[in-house]
C-alpha positions, 0 to 999 in steps of 0.5 A, a space after each residue: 671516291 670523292 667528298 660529296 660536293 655542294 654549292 649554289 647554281 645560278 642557273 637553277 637558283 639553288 644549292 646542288 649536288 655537284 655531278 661531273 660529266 666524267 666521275 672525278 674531274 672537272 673542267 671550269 671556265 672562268 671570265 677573265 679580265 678585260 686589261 684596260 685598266 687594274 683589277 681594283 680588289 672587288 675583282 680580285 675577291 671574285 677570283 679569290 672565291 674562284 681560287 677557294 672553289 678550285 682548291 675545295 674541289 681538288 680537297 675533295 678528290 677531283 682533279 679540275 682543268 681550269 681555263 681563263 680568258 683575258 679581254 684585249 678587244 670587244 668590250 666596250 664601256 656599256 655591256 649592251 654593246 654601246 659606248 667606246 671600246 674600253 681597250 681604246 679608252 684605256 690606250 688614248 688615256 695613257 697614250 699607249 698602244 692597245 697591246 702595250 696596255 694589254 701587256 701592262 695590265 695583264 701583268 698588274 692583274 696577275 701580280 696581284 692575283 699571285 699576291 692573294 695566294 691564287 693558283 694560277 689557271 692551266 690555260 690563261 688565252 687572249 681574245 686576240 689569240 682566238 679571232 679565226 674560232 670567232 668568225 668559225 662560230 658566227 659563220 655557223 649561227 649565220 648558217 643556222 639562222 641564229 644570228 643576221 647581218 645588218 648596217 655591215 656588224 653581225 648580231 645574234 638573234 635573240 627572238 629565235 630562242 626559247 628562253 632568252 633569260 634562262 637565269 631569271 625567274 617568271 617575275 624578273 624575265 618580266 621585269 628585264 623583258 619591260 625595262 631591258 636596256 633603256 637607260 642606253 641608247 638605241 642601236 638602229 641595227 637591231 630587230 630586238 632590244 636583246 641582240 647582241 653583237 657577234 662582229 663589229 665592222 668599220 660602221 662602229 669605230 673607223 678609229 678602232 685599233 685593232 681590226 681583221 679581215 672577216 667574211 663581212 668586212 674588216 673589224 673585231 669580235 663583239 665581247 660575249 663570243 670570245 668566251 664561248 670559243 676559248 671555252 670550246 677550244 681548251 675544254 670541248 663541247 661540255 664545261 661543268 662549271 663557269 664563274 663569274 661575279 655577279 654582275 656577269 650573269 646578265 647579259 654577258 653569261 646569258 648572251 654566252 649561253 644563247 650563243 653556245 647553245 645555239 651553235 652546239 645544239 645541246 646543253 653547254 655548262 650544267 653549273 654557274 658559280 657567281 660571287 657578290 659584289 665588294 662594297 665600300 660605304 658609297 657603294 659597289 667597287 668601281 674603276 669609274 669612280 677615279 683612283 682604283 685600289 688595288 692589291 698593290 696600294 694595300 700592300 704599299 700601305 703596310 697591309 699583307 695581301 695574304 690579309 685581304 684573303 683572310 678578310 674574304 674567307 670570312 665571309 660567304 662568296 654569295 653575301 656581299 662584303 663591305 669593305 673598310 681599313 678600320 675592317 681590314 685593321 682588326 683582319 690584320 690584328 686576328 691574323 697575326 695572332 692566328 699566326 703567333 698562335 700557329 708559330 707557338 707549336 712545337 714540331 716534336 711528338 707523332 701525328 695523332 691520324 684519329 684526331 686529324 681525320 676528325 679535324 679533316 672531315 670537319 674541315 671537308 663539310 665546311 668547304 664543301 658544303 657550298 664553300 662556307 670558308 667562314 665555317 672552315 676558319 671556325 674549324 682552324 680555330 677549333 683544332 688550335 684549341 683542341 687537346 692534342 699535341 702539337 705535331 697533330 695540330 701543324 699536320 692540320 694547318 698544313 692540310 687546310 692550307 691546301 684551301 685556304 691559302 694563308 702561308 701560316 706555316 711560312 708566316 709563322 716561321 717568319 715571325 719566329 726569325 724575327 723575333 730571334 733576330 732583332 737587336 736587344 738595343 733596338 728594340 728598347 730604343 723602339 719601345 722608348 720612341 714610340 712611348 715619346 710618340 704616344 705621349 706626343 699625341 696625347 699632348 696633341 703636339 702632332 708635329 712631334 709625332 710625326 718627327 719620331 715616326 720619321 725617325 723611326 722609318 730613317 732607322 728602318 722601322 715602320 709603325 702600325 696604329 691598330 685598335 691592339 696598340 702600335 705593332 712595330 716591324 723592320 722594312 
């Protein structure tokens, strides 16, 4: 029997009891990537608060079957179907084929989703892999009368629902339905401000690099479709869950639904599972707003990406977050003592299964209780301090890093190697140059300082300033 579960529906605007259509498992669809560029780590914590989702359901006793798309053609650079194909963008601005920048991207994205401690999906599907189910779908909302064909493209006919704005309240369905799209300029095509496009032919991009032979010309799907039929291809007519940031709950996951729905003839997903934005001080996380930081660079600056998990546990996914390497450098500071703190346990003496049952079920109304990660640490932090012996407390950080994905034991055992091999005479050398560096500074003969941290780095030694002291560690 699995732990009862709990977390926020957009689609409902509220905290639920999660029921799956069948008793124990889970099938979730979750939006991928569109590889025309890096994933910047705004993206990166919507996927790892996915990741946290999954890992929390499978604690709980369910067994989840999750499928990922990755966009390679369709989305263009406004969501309301205007501007350039962001693909193309991508492949002019390197000079590049599609598919290369596909292929390139793809592989940075998952580099760094491995790197935050992400478990990879069960079905990872390339919109391009999937355009005869695109034109399938659109064959058949044609037929139903759901969608029409104007100036050569196919769009969905949003009038012939019910309930185009099934996520909004009464107040906000007004509101989108006065100011829907007018920051953007007009499609002629359209009968509504709301249609969306299904298929784009020639009369979008005569350049476009991609393209196929449809019943109405030769082109490519328009972005929302794609999702729709990898969803139905690998999980069937029902999902339980879908997720997404927030930023895709209008248009794309409302467009998804009208398209689903309109096609199955019943209810598609129950559950909608939606992260908040990463902020830095001038606003959400953006790729328009020139260098992207990525995983990657993080990593390159010195900081482990496994802290940049930690920095995201600790908030709620539904809060937005405000990034800053000041922020990121007391992460990394209450992290290594976190794992000082776990490298200290000795591994001798029997499990005390009451104590750990206690700690387990703690730890289990935490994160199933609409994912409250920052709760589930408290509980880390309280099984260290708790009077029991030490075999107890490393069965308990083994079993919450089912969810948390923090590598404490790995991290721990890396710390103590380390200490045991550095050389006693290397070690004096370092404290010695970093006390020349700091009385450097304090001189203000800058110069000086940064010769000795050269020094250092020629030595293989790489220094940290943090708000703790310098933290020096071996390349």
């Amino acid at each position: 029997m699995a732990h009862s579960f709990t977390f926020y529906n957009t689609l409902s605007r509220k905290v639920e009891d999660f029921i799956p259509r069948e008793e124990g498992k889970v099938s979730m669809y979750t939006c991928g990537p569109t590889v025309y560029h890096y994933a910047h780590i705004g993206n990166i914590r919507t996927y790892i608060m996915q990741d946290v989702l999954i890992k929390a359901l499978e604690y709980a006793g369910y067994d989840v079957k999750r499928v990922m798309n990755i966009t390679d053609v369709g989305h263009l650079s406004s969501d309301a179907d205007t501007g350039e194909d962001k693909m193309l963008a991508g492949a002019k601005r390197e000079h590049k084929t599609v598919m290369e920048i596909a292929k390139y991207y793809t592989d940075a994205f998952f580099k760094d989703f491995d790197a935050v401690g992400n478990k990879r999906p069960d079905v990872v599907e390339p919109a391009t892999n999937c355009i005869p189910e695109f034109i399938h779908m659109i064959e058949v909302l044609l037929e139903k009368g759901f969608a029409y064909v104007a100036g050569g493209n196919v769009y969905f006919d949003t009038s012939k629902l019910n309930d185009y704005y099934v996520f909004s309240s009464d107040i906000e369905k007004e509101q989108l339905q006065v100011g829907v799209r007018d920051d953007v300029e007009e499609d002629v095509n359209k009968k509504n401000k709301t249609d969306f496009v299904l298929w784009f032919t020639k009369s979008k991009f005569e350049d476009q690099a991609l393209k196929w032979e449809s019943p109405w010309g030769v082109g490519y799907p328009g972005w929302h479709i794609e999702c729709s039929c990898i969803s139905m291809k690998h999980l069937g007519e029902y999902i339980d869950i879908h997720c997404g940031g927030v930023d895709n709950i209008f248009p794309h996951h409302t467009n998804e639904i009208a398209q689903s729905e309109s096609y199955l003839g019943h209810e598609w997903c129950k559950y909608w599972f939606h992260s908040n934005h990463l902020n830095d001080r001038a606003g959400k996380m953006s790729k328009s707003k020139g260098a992207v930081l990525t995983v990657s660079v993080l990593k390159e600056k010195g900081y482990d990406p496994l802290v940049y998990r930690f920095f995201c546990l600790q908030s709620h996914y539904r809060k937005p977050l405000e990034f800053s390497f000041e922020v990121l450098d007391s992460t990394a500071v209450a992290f290594d003592k976190l794992v000082k703190r776990v490298a200290e346990l000795k591994e001798e003496g029997a499990v005390d299964e009451s104590v750990l049952k206690k700690f387990e079920d703690s730890f289990a109304d935490a994160i199933c209780g609409d994912l409250n990660t920052s709760m589930a640490i408290t509980v880390l932090y309280d099984a260290l301090k708790a009077d029991t012996n030490d075999a107890t407390k490393l069965a308990i950080v083994k079993n919450f890093d089912k969810v948390l994905s923090l590598d404490l034991i790995g991290h721990a055992k890396n710390m103590k190697e380390s200490a045991t091999s550095v050389d006693p005479e290397l070690e004096a050398y370092v404290l010695d140059a970093i006390e020349r560096r700091s009385q450097a500074k304090k001189e203000k003969n800058f110069e000086l300082a940064d010769a000795i941290r050269n020094e250092l780095l020629e030595k293989g030694v790489e220094i940290k300033d943090t708000r703790e002291g310098v933290k020096w560690q071996l390349r």
